[in-house]
N, C-alpha and C positions, 0 to 999 in steps of 0.2 A: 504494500500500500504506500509506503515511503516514495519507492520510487516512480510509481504512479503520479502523486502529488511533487515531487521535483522535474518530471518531466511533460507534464501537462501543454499541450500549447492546441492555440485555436488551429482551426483546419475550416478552412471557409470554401473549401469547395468538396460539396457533399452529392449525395446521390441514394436513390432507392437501393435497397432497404432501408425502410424507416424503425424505429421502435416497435414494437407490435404494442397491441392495447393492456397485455400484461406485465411489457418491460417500462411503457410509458406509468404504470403504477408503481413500479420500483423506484422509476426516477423521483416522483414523487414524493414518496415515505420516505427517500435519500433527504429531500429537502426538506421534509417536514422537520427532521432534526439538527436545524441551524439552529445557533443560539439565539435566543427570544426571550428580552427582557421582558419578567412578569406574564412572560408565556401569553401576550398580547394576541399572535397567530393576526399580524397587519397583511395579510396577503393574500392575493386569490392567482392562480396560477389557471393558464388559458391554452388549451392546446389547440392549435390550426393544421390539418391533414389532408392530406386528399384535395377532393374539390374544393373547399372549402379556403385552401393558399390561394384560390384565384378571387376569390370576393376579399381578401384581404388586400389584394393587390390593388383592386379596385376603393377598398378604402383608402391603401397609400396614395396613390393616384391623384386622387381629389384631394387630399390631403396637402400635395403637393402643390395644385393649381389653386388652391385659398392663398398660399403662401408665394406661387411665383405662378399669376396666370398665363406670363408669357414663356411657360418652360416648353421647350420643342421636342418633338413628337418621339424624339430618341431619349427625354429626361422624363417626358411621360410613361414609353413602352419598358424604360428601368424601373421606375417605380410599380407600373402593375406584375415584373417577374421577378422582383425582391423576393415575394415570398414562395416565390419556387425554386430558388436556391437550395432546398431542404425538403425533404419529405415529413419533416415536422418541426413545426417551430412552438415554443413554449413561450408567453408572454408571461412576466413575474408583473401583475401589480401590487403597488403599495396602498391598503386599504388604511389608512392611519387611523390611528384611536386615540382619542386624550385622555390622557394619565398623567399625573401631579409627578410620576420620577422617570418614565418611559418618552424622551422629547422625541421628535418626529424624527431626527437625525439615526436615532438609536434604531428606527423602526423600518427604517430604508436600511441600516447593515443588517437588520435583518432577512428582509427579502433579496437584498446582495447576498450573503450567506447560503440562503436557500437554493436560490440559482445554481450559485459553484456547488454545489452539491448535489446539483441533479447533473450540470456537465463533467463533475467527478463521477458520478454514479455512469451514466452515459460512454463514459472512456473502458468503464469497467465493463462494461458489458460489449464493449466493442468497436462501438463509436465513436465518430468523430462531431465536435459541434465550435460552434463560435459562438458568442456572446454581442448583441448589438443592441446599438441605442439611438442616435441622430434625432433629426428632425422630428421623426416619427412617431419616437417615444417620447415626445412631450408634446405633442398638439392633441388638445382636448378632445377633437372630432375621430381619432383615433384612441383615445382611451373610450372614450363614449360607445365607440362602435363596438370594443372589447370588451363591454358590460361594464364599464367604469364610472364611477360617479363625481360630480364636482368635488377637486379635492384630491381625487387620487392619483396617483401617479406610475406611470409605464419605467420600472428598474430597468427592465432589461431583455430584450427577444433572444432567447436561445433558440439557433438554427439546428439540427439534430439530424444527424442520417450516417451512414456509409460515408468513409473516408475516399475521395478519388485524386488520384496520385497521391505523392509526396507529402510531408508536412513541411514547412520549413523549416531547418535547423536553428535554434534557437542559441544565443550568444552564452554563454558560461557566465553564472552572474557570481560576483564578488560579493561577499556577503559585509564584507567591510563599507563597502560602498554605501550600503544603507543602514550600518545599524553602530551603533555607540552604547560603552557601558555609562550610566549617570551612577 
């Protein structure tokens, strides 16, 4: 498992086979055990498959033309086949709760947490995925359409499928680089 988690990397060019419906509940139960202050449970977690990545497209889409109506017809045909990059993408939202010791900061590493734990869980089982967020994940008409309500907010689209080619080699990190005894 160590070395699972040391050598972790996105793989953003994916392919059918997807999760099946009994490994996409493993990924799940993975993430249900991030840490969660006061056991809050700020999240709903959204799978997209099948047909179904094409009406997301179609929300990216429009999503995109509120924001830039004069985008051309090759920034619009990217945004409707973003979501079939993947034979399953996993949207984390953050449902936030107010709590006198739980601030909403605390409740987004939560659903962070969760995620990496379903694309740990997802490597383990054989997979490759990426983790994304942009425009997408913050424009309301897109949480909206995700079952999201004012207020909430899009962590993070895990893209999930079959590894196709390579991943890329990942640089050797120094661990000095980032960390200091106080």
């Amino acid at each position: 498992m160590l070395q699972a988690l040391q050598n972790r990397n996105s793989h953003p060019r994916l392919t059918d086979p997807g999760p099946t419906a009994a490994e996409l509940e493993q990924l799940l139960l993975a993430g249900l055990r991030a840490p969660d202050h006061g056991r809050l449970r700020p999240w709903e977690f959204v799978a997209v498959s099948g047909e179904r990545r094409h009406s997301l497209g179609e929300v990216f889409e429009r999503s995109l033309l509120m924001t830039k109506p004069e985008a051309s017809e090759a920034e619009q045909e990217k945004a409707r086949h973003a979501p079939l990059r993947a034979p399953l993408i996993v949207a984390g939202l953050l449902k936030p709760k107010v709590h006198p010791k739980v601030p909403r900061v605390e409740q987004v590493a939560a659903v962070a947490c969760a995620l990496h734990g379903m694309l740990l869980a997802a490597e383990s089982l054989g997979y490759g995925g990426v983790w994304r967020t942009g425009t997408y994940a913050r424009d309301p008409s897109v949480i909206s359409a995700l079952g999201g309500e004012p207020g909430d907010e899009i962590v993070g689209f895990l893209y999930i499928g079959t590894r196709e080619g390579e991943s890329k080699p990942l640089p050797e990190e120094k661990v000095a680089s980032f960390f200091r005894q106080y």
